[in-house]
C-alpha positions in Angstrom: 7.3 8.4 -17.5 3.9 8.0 -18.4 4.0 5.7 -21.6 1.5 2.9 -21.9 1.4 0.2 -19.6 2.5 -2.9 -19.6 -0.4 -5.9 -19.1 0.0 -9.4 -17.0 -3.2 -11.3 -16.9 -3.4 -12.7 -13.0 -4.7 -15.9 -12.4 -7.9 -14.4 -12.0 -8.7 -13.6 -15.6 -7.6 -9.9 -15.3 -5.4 -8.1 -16.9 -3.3 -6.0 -15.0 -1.3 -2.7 -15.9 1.8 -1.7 -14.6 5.1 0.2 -15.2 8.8 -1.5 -14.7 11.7 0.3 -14.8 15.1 -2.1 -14.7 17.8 -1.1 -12.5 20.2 -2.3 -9.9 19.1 -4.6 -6.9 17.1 -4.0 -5.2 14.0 -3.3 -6.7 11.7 -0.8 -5.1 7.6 -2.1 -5.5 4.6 0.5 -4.9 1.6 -0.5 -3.7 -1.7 2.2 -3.8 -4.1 2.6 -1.3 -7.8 2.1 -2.1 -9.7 3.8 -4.4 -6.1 5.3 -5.8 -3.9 3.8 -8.6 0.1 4.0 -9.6 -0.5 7.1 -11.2 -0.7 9.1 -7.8 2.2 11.7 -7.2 4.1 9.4 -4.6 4.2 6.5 -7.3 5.4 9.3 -9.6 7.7 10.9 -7.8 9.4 7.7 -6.8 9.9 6.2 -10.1 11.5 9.5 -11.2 14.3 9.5 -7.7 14.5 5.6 -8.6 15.5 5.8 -11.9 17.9 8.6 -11.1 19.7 6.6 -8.2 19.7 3.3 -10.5 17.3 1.0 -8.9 14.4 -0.8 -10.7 11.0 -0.1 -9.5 7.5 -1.5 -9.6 4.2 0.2 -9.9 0.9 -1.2 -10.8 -3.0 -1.3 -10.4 -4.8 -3.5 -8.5 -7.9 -4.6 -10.7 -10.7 -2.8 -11.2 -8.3 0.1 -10.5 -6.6 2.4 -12.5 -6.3 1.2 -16.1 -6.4 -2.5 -15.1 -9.3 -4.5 -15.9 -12.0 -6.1 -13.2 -14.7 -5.0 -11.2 -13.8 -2.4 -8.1 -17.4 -3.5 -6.7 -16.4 -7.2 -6.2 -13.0 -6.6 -5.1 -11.5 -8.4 -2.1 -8.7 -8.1 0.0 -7.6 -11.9 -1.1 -7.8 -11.0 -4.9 -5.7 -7.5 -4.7 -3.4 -9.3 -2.2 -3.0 -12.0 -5.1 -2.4 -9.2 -7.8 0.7 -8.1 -6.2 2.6 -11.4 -5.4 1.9 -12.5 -9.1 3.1 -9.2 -10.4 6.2 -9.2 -8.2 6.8 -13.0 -9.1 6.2 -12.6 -12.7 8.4 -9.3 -13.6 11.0 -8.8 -10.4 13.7 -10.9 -9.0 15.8 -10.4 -6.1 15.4 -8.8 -3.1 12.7 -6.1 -2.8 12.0 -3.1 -1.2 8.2 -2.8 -0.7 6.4 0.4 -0.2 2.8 1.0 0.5 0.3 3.5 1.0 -3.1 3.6 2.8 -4.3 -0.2 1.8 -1.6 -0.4 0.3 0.2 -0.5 3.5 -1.7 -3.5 5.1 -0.7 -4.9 1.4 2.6 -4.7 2.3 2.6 -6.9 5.6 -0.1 -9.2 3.6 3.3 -9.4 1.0 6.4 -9.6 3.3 4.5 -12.4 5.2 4.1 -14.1 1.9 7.9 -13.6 0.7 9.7 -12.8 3.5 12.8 -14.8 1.9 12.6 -11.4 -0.9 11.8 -8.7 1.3 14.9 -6.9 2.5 13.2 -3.2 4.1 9.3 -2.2 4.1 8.2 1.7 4.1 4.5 2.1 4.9 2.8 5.8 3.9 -0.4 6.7 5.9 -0.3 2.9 6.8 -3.8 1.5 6.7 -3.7 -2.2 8.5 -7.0 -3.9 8.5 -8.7 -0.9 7.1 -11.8 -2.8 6.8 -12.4 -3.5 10.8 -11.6 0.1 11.2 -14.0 1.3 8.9 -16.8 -0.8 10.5 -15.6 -0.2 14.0 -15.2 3.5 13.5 -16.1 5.1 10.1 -19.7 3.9 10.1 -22.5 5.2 11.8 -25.3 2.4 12.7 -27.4 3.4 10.1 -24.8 3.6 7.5 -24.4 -0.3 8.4 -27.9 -0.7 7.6 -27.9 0.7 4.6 -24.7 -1.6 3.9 -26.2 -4.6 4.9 -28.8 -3.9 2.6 -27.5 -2.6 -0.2 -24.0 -3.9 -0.3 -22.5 -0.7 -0.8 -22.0 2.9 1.4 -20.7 6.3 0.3 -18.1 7.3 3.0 -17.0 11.3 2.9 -13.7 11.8 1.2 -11.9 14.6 1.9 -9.5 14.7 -0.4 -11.6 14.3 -3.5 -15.3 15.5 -4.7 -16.8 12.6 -4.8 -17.7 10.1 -1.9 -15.9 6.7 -1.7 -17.6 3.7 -2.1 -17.0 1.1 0.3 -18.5 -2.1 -0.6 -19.5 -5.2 1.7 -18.2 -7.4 -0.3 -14.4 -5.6 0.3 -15.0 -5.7 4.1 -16.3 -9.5 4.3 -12.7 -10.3 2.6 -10.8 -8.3 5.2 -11.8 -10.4 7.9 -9.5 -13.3 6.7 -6.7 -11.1 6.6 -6.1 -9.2 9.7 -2.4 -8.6 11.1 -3.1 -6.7 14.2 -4.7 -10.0 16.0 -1.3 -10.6 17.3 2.8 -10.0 16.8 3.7 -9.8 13.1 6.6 -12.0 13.4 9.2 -11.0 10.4 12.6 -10.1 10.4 12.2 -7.2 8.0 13.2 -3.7 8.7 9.9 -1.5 8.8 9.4 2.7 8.5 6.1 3.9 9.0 5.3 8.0 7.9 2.2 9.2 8.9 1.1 12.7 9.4 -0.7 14.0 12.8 -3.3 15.8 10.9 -4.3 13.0 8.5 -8.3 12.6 8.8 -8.9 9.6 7.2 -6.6 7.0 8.8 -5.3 9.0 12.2 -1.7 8.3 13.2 -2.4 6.0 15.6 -3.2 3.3 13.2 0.6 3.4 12.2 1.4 3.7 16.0 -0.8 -0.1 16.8 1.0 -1.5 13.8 4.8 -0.3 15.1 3.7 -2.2 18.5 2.7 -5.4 16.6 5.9 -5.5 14.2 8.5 -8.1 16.0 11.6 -9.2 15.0 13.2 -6.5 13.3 13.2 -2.6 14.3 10.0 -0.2 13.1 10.5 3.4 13.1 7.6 5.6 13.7 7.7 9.1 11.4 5.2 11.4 12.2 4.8 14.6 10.4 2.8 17.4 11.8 0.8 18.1 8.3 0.5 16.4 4.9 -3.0 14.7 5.4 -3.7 11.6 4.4 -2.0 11.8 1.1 1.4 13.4 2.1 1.5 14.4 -1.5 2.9 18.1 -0.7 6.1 18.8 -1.3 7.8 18.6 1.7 5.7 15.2 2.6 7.1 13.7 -0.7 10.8 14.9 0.2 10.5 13.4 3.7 9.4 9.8 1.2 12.2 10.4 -1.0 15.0 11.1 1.6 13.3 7.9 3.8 13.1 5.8 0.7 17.3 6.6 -0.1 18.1 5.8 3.2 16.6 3.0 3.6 17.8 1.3 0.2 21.0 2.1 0.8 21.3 1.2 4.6 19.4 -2.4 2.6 22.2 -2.8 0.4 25.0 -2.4 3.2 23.5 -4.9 5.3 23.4 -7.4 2.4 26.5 -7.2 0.7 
């Protein structure tokens, strides 16, 4: 499971890792949250329950994430959005089946509204839609946004790790160009949002204001009463797994 990676250089100069495994349409594609990489324990544990039910699945690392090359300090929203459509255009084909975490959750829209025509069901963890704005609006104090301005960079409180995450300026500039919750996201996709009540980085109702923006296609709202932010306990991860089934299989029905 945990071999080398494989490398695509993106248009962008960087080479990116990432692990394929082939299988049976449709292929399931993981995207992680910031400050995270594929080698998390949903990634994991999905490869593993996709390779035993036969589909192929994609996991990879944005740049400057991970083992991928780049610079996490100049990062943007446009360039990591950009990793992921090249990556999914370069090694997948057919319809896909896009799940993302955190970030990787606003990733996801930022992807089904960019290949809508591929996208056949969308499964957002801990959903993080225009992080950015929510982390100026609400995760800063007014003089951590002086210190930002300043220095370009702020050390934010992480509670699932020891050491603080770095939020640059530079990140949060980009996300401005890219918000979906200004208005209806207009896509015929199926959508299932899991987020837990007790999750203290991104609370619930961020999943909740992107349910009331999806149109055109039913979004189910799963909220669990623990698992954190991460919902990388066992029972969160078997809620992702059983979900993730589902919702291939109920894909594959609808598009024979």
């Amino acid at each position: 499971m945990e071999d080398s990676p494989a490398y695509f250089t993106s248009s962008h100069g960087y080479r990116l890792a990432y692990h394929y495994a082939p299988g049976t349409e449709p292929t399931v594609v993981f995207c992680h949250g910031y400050g995270s990489s594929m080698r998390g324990d949903k990634a994991i544990a999905m490869e593993r329950a996709c390779r035993d039910w036969g589909y192929g699945f994609l996991r990879f690392d944005l740049s400057g994430c991970g083992q991928s090359e780049g610079d996490f300090a100049t990062a943007t929203i446009t360039r990591w959005r950009d990793d992921a459509l090249q990556l999914i255009d370069h090694i997948t084909s057919g319809p896909l089946v896009i799940v993302g975490s955190s970030m990787g959750g606003w990733l996801m829209v930022l992807i089904a509204l960019a290949r809508r025509e591929r996208i056949i069901q969308c499964l957002g963890l801990a959903s993080a839609p225009d992080m950015t704005d929510y982390k100026l609006a609400h995760g800063l104090s007014e003089e951590q946004q002086l210190v930002l301005a300043s220095e370009g960079v702020i050390g934010l409180h992480n509670p699932d790790f020891n050491d603080p995450l770095l939020l640059y300026k530079m990140l949060l500039d980009s996300g401005s160009q890219h918000r979906v919750l200004d208005g209806a996201i207009n896509l015929h996709i199926p959508l299932t949002l899991i987020h837990a009540r007790d999750d203290q980085d991104i609370p619930w109702q961020r999943s909740q204001v992107l349910q009331e923006h999806w149109h055109g296609a039913p979004c189910e709202l799963v909220l669990r009463p623990q698992g954190g932010h991460r919902l990388s306990d066992t029972s969160s991860l078997a809620t992702i797994l059983d979900t993730l089934h589902k919702l291939v299989a109920q894909a594959l029905r609808q598009h024979r």
